[in-house]
N, C-alpha and C positions, 0 to 999 in steps of 0.2 A: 424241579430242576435244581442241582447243587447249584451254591453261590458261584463256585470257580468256572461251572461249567458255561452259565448265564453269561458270566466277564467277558470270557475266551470266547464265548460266540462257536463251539462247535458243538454236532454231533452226539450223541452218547456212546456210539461204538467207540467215536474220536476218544471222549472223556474215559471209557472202560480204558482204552489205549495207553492214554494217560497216567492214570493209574498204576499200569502196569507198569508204566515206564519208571516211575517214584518210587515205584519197589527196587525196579533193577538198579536202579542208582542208588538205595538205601543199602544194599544186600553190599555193595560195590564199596560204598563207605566204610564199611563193616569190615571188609575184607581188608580194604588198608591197614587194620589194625593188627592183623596178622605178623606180618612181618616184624611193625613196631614190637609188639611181646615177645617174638624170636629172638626178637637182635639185644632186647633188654635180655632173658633168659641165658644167650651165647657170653653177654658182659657179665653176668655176675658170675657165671661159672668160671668164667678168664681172670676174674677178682680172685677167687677164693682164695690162691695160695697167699694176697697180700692179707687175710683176714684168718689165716693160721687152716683153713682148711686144705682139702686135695684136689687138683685140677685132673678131672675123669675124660680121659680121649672118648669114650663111649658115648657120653653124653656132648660134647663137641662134634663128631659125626651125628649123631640123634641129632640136633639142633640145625648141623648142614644140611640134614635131608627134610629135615621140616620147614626149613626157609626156602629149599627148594618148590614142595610139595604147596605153599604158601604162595610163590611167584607162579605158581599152575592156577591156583585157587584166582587169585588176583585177576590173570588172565581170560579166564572164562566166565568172572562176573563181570569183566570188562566189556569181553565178546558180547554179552548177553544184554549190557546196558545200552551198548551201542545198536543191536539189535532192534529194542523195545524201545528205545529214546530216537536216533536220530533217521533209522531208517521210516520207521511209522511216521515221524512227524514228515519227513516227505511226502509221504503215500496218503495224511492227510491234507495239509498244503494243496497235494494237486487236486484231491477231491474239495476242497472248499473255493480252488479256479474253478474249476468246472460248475459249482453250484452256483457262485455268483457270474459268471456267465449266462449262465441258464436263466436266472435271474434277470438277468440285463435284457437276455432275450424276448421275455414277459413283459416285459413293462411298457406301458402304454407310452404311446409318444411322446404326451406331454412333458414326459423323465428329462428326456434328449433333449427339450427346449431349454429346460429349465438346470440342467446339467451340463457341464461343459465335456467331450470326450477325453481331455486330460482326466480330469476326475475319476471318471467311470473306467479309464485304463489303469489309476492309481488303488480303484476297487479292488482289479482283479489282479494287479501283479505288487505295487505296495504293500498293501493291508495285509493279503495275503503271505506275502513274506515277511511280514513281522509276524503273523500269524506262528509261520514255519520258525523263525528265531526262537520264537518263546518256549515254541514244546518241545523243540531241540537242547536248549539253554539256557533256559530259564526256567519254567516250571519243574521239569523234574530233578534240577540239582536244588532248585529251593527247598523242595518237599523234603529230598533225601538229604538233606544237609540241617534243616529244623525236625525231622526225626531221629538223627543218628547224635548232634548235639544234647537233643532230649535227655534220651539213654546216656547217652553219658556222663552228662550229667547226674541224671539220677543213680548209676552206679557209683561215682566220685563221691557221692554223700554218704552214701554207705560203707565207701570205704573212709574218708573222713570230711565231717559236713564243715569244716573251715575251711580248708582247701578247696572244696567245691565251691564254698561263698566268694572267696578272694578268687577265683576262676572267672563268675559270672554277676559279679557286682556291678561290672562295668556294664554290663548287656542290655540293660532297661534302658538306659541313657544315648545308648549308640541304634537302639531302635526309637526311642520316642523323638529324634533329632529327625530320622528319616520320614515317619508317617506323619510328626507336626505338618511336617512343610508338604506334604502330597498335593494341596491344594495350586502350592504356586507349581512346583512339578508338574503338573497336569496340564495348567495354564501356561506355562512354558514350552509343555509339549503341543499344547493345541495351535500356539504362534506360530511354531516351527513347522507345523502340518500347513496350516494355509500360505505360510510362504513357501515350502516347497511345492506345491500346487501353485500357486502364481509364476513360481521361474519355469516349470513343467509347460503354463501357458503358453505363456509369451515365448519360450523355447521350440514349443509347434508352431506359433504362429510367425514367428521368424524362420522357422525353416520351408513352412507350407508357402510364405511372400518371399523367398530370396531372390528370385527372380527381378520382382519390382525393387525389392531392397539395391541388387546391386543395379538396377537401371536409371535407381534415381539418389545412387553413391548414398546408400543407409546404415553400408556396414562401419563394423569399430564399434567406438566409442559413441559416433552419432546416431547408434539406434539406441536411442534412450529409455524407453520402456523396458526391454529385455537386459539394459545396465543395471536399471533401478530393482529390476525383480530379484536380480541376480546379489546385489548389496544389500536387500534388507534380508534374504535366505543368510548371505553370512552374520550380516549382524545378530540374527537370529538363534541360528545355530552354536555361534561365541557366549551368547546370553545365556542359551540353554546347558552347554555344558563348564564353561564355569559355575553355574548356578550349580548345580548337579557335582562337579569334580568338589567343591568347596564342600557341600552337606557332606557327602559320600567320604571325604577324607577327613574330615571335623567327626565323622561319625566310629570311623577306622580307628583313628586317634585316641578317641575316648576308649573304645574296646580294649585297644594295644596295651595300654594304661594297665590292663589286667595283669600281663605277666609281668611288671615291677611288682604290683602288690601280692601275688602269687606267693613268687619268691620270697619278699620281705615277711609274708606267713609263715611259709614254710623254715625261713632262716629261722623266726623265732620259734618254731615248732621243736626245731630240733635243736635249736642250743636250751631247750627244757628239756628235754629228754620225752616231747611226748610224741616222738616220731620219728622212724629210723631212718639211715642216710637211704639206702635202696629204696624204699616204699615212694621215699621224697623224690629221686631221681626218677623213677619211674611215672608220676605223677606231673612232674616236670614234662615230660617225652609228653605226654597225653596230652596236660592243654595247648604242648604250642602245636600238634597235630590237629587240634580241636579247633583254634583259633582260626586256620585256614579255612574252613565250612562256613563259621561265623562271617569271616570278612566276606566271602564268595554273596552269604545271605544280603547282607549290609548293598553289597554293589547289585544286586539283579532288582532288587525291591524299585527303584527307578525304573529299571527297565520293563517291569510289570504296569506300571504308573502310567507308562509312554504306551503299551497295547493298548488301555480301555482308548484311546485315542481312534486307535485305528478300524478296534472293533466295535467302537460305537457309530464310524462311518460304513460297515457293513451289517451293522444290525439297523441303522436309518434305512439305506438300501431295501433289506428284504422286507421293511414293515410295508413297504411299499403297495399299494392292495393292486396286484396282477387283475387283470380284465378274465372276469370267469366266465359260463356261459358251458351247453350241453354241446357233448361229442355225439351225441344220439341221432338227435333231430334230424329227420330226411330232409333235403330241399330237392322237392321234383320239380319246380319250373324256377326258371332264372329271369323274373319281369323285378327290374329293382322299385320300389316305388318311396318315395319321399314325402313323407307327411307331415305338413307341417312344422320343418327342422328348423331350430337355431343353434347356431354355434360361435362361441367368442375366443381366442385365444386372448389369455390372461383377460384385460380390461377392453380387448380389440372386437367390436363385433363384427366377423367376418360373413355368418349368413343368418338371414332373417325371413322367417317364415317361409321356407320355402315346402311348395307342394308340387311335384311331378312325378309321373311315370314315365320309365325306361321301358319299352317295352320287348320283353322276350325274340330273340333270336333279330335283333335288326341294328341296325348302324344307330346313334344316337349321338351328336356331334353337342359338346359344350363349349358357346364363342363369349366373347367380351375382355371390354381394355382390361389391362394387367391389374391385380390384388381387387377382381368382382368377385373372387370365388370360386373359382372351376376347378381346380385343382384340388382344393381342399373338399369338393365334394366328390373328387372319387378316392382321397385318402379317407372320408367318413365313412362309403362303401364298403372297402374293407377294412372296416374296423381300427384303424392305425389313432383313433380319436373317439369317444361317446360323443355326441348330440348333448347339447345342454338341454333343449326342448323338443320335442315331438318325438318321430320314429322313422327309421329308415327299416322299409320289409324287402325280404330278394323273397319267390315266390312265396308270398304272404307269410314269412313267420320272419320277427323282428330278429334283426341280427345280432343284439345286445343278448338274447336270450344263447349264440353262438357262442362256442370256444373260438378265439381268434385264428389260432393254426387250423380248424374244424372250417373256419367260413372262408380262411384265404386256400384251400384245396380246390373252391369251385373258384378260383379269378387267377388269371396270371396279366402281371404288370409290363409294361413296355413305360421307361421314364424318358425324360429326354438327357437325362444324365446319369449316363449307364456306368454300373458300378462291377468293375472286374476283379477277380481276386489273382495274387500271383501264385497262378499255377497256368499248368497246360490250357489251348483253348478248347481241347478234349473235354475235360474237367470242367471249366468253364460253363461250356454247355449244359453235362450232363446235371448240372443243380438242378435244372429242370428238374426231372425225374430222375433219381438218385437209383430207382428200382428200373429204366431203361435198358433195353440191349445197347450193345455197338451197331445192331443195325440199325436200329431206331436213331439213337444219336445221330448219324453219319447222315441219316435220310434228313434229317430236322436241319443239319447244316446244310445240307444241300439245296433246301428247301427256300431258305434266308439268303441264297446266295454268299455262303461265308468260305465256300472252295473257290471262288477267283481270287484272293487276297491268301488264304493259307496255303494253299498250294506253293506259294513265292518265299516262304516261312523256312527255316531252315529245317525246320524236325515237322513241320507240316501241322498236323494236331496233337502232338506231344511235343511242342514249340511251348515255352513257358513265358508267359507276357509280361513278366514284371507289373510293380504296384501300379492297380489301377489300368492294368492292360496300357503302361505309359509307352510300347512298342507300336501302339495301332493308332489308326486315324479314328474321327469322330465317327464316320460313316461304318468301318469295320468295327467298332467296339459295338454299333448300336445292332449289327445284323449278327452280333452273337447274343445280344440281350432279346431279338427276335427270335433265333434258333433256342432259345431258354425255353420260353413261349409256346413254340409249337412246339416243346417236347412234352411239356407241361400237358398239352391239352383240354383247357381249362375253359369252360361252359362259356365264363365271364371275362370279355375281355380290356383292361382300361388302359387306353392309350394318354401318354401326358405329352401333347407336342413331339411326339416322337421322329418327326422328320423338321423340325423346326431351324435349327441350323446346321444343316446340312446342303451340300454342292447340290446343283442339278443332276449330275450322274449318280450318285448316292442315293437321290431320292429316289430317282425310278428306280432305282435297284427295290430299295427297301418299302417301295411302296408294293412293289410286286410280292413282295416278301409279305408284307401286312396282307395283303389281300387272300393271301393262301391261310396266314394264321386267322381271321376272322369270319371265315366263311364259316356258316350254319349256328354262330355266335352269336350272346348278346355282348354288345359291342359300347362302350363308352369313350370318345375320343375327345382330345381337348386341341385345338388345333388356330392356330395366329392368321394361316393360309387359309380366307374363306374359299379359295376355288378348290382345295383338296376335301372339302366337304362339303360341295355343292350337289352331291348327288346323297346323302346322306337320308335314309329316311324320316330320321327329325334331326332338328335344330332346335337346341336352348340356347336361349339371348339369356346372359346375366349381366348386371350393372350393379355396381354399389352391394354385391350380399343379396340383390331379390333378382326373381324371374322378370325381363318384362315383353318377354316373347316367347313361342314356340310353333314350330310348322316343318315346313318343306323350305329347300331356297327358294323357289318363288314363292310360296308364300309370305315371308320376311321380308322379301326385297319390295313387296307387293305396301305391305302394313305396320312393318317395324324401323322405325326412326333411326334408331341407332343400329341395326345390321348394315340399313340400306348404306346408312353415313358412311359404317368402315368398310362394308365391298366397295362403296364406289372408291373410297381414300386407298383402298390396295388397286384396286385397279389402273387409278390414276397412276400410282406409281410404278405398275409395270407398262403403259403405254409410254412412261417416260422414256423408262431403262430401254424398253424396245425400241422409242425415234432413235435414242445415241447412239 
């Protein structure tokens, strides 16, 4: 892989693209010179009569139609630079959103812990748009501006190699000024990345708390956090580009320097007589034509500096090793079984040792006080996690040997905090099953009882819910993440507290609803209310990360210490609610 292509972080079609684009901008450079030679060619013919010759109208029209012919020329390597440079670099742009999304979508849970969602939305819409600035803006008038300098350069020496020297004397000094310092550029750029990523935070997390903020008077000034984020981004960004405007103009400076000593060559060129006044003035015309690419080069060199920045955050990203695993693999029965599992997040050991079977086509209830583990054992289930130790098998073949999207086709999820997207509650549903009819849909909602509350909808199910469905109650958001579910129809079913705070009328709603999705299912439920799983054909007790029970309700209530404790502590507490 070319060095430039490794930096940039794209593609090879991308890089071929690229390429092409440095042409068209090189071709484009080229063309600008066009005119310059006309308009020189149209002065000395308009000279001639002061230098004793004859001023030919034939050749003055010839010269009008060739600067005509020139501004055509001009135009279509224009068209065509625009073409290959700014339209591509869009069309790749969107494709490197869409790969690091796809990307994001791979990545094993642990990414999300350990990543904050500013970050991972600065992936795909930051990064990626410095991406898009640079092969718009950067890259290909670099290229085309250090090859067309090249050449002409190397034509000027042939035409005469003093003028060429007094041209580009300055040039070593106004590049080694900018690449000395690339170290602290970089470093500068890297400050400037994590503070804008820190105000990013604290800017979601003040808008995601406004609520609390204005209930307990936090705005202004006195939310301090999102002050402070917000004053070292500036300071940062002042450090950065005076840092940056100083080199970059100190670097100019020295270049600029050229055309005095140019001149003072040329002056003495020609009061020797070794160099004509035309040749001179035309040579004149050329470097300060030249000198424009130059500077162009001088200022984008930073701007290249500041990508490895962006795309070393999405080359971190993709090194990322994705959860692999066979698309092949049949799974003919759905018994989950747990063997001998532990699992820690970071230094937290959440489950230890654990051995149980689920067994095939039957209710399977997980109870115990909060952070014993139950939840995070039906996120290991479907794979959202590896097992530090042992193996979790769905009909005997280990699920680690699964492609992740491959194992979550046989499970659909019901959480207890259901996540809507804003569109229709149509749509909404149909995530289920993407390849469903509308009649299928429409029966799955009816099914969940999601037509007593749409119906009241203004556009009914092409009603658009806003983020996070923020138009529904808790009860209706949860019986379209049921209608999901049965659209789904998925072998394996893992319920997370699914009715947990929810009204008494909501529940029986949704419990009816549940009851229609789990039937002929194996079934994993995690549930606070031990009387909604007392008919359950087992119970697993957890405490502390281990097993320390398993049966029927009576048989818990019969044997197990700690079941017995919390059904009788719920119960107590509904005989309260019910004396008052």
């Amino acid at each position: 892989m070319p060095k430039l292509q490794g930096m940039i972080g794209i593609s090879g079609k991308a890089y071929g693209d690229l390429k092409k684009a440095v042409a068209a901008c090189t071709i484009t450079n080229f063309s600008l010179i066009l005119p310059v030679v006309v308009t020189m060619q149209l002065v000395m013919e308009i000279l001639k009569p002061l230098t004793g010759g004859t001023l030919s109208i034939h050749k003055l029209w010839l010269f009008l139609g060739l600067g005509l012919a020139a501004g055509v020329i001009v135009f279509l390597c224009g068209k065509n630079d625009y073409k290959k440079t700014y339209v591509t670099s869009y069309i790749t742009a969107e494709e490197s959103r869409l790969q690091v999304a796809e990307t994001i979508r791979k990545l094993p849970m642990w990414v999300f812990n350990s990543k904050g969602l500013t970050e991972l939305t600065g992936n795909i819409m930051k990064d990626c748009e410095s991406l898009e600035h640079v092969l718009s803006h950067i890259v290909p008038q670099l290229g085309a501006n250090v090859i067309s300098c090249t050449v002409i350069c190397l034509l000027l020496s042939f035409f005469d190699w003093r003028i060429a020297l007094a041209v580009f004397c300055t040039l070593p000094a106004s590049f080694f000024i900018i690449v000395i310092s690339r170290r602290r550029q970089e470093r500068l750029n890297r400050e400037q990345l994590e503070a804008k990523l820190q105000a990013a935070e604290q800017t979601q997390e003040y808008l995601e708390g406004i609520k609390i903020i204005k209930s307990c008077n936090l705005d202004g000034e006195r939310f301090e956090a999102l002050n402070r984020a917000l004053r070292e981004l500036k300071r940062l960004s002042l450090n950065m580009e005076l840092g940056m405007g100083v080199l970059v103009s100190g670097a100019q400076f020295i270049l600029q320097a050229g055309v005095g000593i140019t001149i003072f060559t040329g002056t003495a060129l020609l009061s020797g007589g070794r160099i004509e006044l035309m040749p001179l003035i035309l040579s004149l015309l050329i470097v300060v034509r030249m000198y424009g690419p130059i500077l162009t080069v001088l200022t984008l060199l930073p701007e290249l500096f500041y990508l490895r920045q962006a795309t070393g955050r999405m080359r971190q990203l993709a090194d990322i090793p994705v959860m692999g695993g066979s698309t092949e693999t049949p799974v003919t029965s759905y018994t989950i079984e747990f063997d001998h599992v532990g699992f820690r997040y970071n230094d937290e050991e959440v489950l230890r040792d654990i051995t149980v079977t689920i067994p095939e086509k039957s209710i399977t209830a997980l109870v115990g006080p909060s952070g014993s583990g139950k939840s995070t054992m039906t996120r290991l289930i479907a794979r959202f996690w590896d097992v530090r130790s042992g193996s979790i098998r769905i009909g005997g073949v280990d699920i680690k040997t699964l492609e992740p999207e491959h194992l979550m086709g046989f499970m659909a999820f019901v959480f207890q905090d259901v996540i809507l997207f804003n569109d229709t509650v149509y749509n909404n549903i149909r995530i289920g099953n993407l390849n469903a009819t509308e009649g299928e849909i429409m029966a799955a909602a009816k099914a969940a009882h999601c037509d007593e509350f749409v119906s009241e909808l203004p556009d009914k199910y092409h009603t658009l819910l806003g983020e996070n469905g923020l138009t529904l109650s808790g009860g209706e958001r949860q019986r379209i993440s049921i209608a999901r579910a049965l659209l789904k129809d998925a072998p394996v079913i893992l319920l997370d507290e699914a009715t947990a705070s929810l009204d008494p009328e909501n529940e029986t709603m949704i419990q009816e609803a549940l009851s229609r999705l789990i039937e002929n299912k194996t079934v994993l439920v995690i549930a606070h209310r031990l009387r909604t799983i007392a008919g359950a054909d087992k119970i697993i007790v957890l405490d502390k990360g281990r097993i320390t029970g398993e049966g029927t309700h009576e048989e818990l209530l019969a044997g197990n210490k700690l079941y017995k404790k919390m059904y009788a502590l719920q119960q107590g507490i509904l005989q309260a609610g019910d004396a008052k």
